[in-house]
N, C-alpha and C positions, 0 to 999 in steps of 0.2 A: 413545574417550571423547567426549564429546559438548560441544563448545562452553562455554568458560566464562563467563559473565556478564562484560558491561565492568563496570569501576570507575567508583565516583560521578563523577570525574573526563571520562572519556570519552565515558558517558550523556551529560552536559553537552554536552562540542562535537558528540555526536550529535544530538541535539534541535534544535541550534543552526543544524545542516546540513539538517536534515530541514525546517527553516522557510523555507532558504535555497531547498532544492530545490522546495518547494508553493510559491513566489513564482514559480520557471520555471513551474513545469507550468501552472498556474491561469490565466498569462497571454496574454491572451485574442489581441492583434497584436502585430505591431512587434518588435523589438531589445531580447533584454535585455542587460543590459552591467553590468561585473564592479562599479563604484562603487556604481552602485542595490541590489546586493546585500549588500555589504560595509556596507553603510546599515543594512540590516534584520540582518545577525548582529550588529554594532554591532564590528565587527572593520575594522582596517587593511585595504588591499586585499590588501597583500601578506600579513596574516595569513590571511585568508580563504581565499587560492590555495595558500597554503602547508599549511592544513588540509584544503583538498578533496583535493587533488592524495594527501596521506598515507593519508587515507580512503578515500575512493572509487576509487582506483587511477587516474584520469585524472586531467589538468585543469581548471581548471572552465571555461575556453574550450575545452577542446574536448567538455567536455558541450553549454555553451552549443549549440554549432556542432550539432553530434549532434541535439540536443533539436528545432533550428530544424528541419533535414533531415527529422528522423522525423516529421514535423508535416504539412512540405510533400509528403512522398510518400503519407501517410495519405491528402491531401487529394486526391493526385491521381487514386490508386486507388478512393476512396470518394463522392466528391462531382464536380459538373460547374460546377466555379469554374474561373474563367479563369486563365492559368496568368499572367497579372500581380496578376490580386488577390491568387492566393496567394504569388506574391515579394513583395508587397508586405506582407500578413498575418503574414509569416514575417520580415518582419524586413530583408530584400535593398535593396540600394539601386537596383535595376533589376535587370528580365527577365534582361538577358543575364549580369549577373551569378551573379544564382539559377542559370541554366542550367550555368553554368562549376563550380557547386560541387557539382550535384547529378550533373553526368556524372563531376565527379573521384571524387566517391564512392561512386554506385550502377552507374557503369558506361554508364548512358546519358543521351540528351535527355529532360528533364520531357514533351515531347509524344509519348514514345517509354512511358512509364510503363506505362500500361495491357497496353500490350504484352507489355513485355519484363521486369516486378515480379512478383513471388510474395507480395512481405513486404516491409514499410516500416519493421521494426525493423532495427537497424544493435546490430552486435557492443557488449557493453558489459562492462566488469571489476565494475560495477555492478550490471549488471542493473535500470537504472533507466533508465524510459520516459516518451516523450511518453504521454498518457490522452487520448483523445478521448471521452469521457464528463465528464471535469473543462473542458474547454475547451467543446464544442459541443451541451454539455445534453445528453446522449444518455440515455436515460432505459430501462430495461424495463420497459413497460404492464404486464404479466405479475404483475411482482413483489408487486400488492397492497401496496404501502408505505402504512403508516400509523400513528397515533396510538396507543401504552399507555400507560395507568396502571400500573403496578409497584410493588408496596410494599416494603420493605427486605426484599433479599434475605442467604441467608448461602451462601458456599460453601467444602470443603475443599477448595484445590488444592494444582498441585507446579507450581515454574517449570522451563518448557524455554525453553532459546536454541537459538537456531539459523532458519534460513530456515523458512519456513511452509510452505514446500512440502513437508517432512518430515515435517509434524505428525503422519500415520500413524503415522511408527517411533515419535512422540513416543510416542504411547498406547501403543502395543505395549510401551514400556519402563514407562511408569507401571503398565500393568498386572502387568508383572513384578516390579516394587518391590513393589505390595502383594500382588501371591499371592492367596491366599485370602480377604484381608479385602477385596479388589476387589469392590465393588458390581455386578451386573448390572442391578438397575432405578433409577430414582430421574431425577433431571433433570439429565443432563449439561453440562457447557458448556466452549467454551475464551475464555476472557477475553486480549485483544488488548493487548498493552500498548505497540505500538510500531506505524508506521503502512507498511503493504507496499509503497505505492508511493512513500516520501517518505524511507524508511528509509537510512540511505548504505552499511549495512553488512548484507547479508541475515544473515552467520553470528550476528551479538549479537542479533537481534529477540528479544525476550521474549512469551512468552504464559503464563499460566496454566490449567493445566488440570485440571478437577476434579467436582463434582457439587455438586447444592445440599445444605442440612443446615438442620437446627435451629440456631438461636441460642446455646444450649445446649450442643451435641455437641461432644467434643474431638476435635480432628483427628487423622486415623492417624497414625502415625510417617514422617517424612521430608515431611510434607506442612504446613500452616499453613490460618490460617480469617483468609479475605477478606471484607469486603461490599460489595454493590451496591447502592448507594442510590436509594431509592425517589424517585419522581420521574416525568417524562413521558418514552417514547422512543418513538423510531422503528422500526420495525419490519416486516419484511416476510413474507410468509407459508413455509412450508417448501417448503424448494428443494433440489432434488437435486444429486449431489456435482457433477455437468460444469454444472449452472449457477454454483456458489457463487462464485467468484473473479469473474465477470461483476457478479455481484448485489454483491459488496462495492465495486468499481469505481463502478458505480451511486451506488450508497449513499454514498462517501464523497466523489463529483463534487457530492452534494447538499448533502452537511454539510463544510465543511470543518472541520477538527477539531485542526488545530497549534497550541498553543501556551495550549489549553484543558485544563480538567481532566473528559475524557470519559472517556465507558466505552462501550466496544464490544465484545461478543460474541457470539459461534455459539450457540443452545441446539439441543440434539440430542435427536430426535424419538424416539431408544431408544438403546441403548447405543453410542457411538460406536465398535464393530468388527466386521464389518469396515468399515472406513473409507470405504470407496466405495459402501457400500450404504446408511448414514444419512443420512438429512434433516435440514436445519439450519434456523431461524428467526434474523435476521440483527436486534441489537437493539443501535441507538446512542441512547445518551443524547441529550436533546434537549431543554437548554435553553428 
């Protein structure tokens, strides 16, 4: 069976976390520290720690810590900063510091990095990462991002939870709910309702999935009628499946989007199956 939706209840302290955790990621040097946080969920410290630690399956010092590392080893694989700016960047109170916490955890010396590193990601119950596209501008030329005008759109979707990485089986199932009255042409989309790298819980993410309609048209069975309001978005041109997770990465280093009432979604270039073969256009609301 397939992930059950959280309760109004939980959405809440998810959103709540997801604000907490886009204040790590976003931020740009230095220490962050569990008070400045518990500031922004508007929670006790010990509420705050007491709810990450449930959710997220760690603690939030040791995301803290985690977040600091995967930053400073990113930098050291990818860029040619001095390995005291980046203790310092990160957050360390000295070099030799930094040094003492990165060989307890990766195994060797920061001057040893290039060498002896494959991968700057570090195990997580989360699966929640430092973005070096949200911190260091990283940008895809490629991607033709720019300006639409959209006029009010309608669409019938189905909600799936579950981690975004699945979305395939998602469709695979929508398609088997409707059978026959499954549409083959028309304008597909998955509407995002939860954001992939901010999220504390991949199993509850919500997406919507479904096709455009008439204004008019009543929705199949098992499914509901959405809309997308017309307005200005962002947009980038059709990108193929091993680009997409890059391109939303991008996208969303650009916009930051917590705590707003946006809309972000995939439109699919023909029928999204098989799912590795369609092309998506990447469209965030934009203010």
């Amino acid at each position: 069976m397939p992930p059950k939706e959280s309760s109004a209840a939980e959405y809440h302290y998810h959103k709540i976390l997801a604000t907490v955790i886009e204040e790590v990621l976003r931020r740009k040097s230095g220490r962050v520290r569990v008070p400045e946080l518990a500031a922004v969920a508007g929670f006790s410290r010990f509420h705050l720690t007491r709810l990450f630690n449930y959710t997220a399956g760690e603690t939030l010092e040791q995301f803290l810590r985690r977040i600091r590392l995967e930053r400073s080893a990113y930098l050291l694989l990818h860029t040619n900063q001095r390995i005291t700016q980046i203790a310092k960047e990160s957050g360390y109170r000295s070099p030799e510091a930094f040094s003492r916490a990165f060989k307890r955890t990766f195994g060797c010396l920061p001057t040893e990095a290039k060498n002896r590193l494959d991968n700057w990601e570090l195990a997580s119950a989360s699966d929640l990462h430092w973005n070096a596209d949200w911190v260091l501008g990283n940008r895809q030329p490629d991607l033709d991002i720019h300006t639409v005008e959209l006029p009010t759109r309608y669409a019938h979707v189905w909600r799936a939870v579950g981690d975004y990485a699945k979305l395939p089986e998602s469709w695979e199932r929508l398609k088997a709910l409707q059978g026959p009255g499954m549409p083959t042409t028309g304008t597909f989309i998955t509407i995002y309702r939860d954001n992939l790298w901010t999220h504390p819980v991949c199993r509850t993410m919500r997406a919507d999935l479904g096709w455009l309609c008439d204004p008019d048209d009543a929705p199949p069975s098992g499914m509901r009628k959405t809309m997308l309001p017309a307005g200005r978005y962002a947009s980038t041109r059709f990108v193929d499946r091993s680009e997409r997770t890059e391109a939303w990465s991008s996208m969303w280093g650009q916009y930051s989007l917590s705590g707003t009432d946006w809309i972000c979604y995939d439109e699919y270039s023909d029928f999204p199956l098989p799912f590795d073969d369609v092309k998506t256009r990447l469209l965030v609301s934009h203010p």
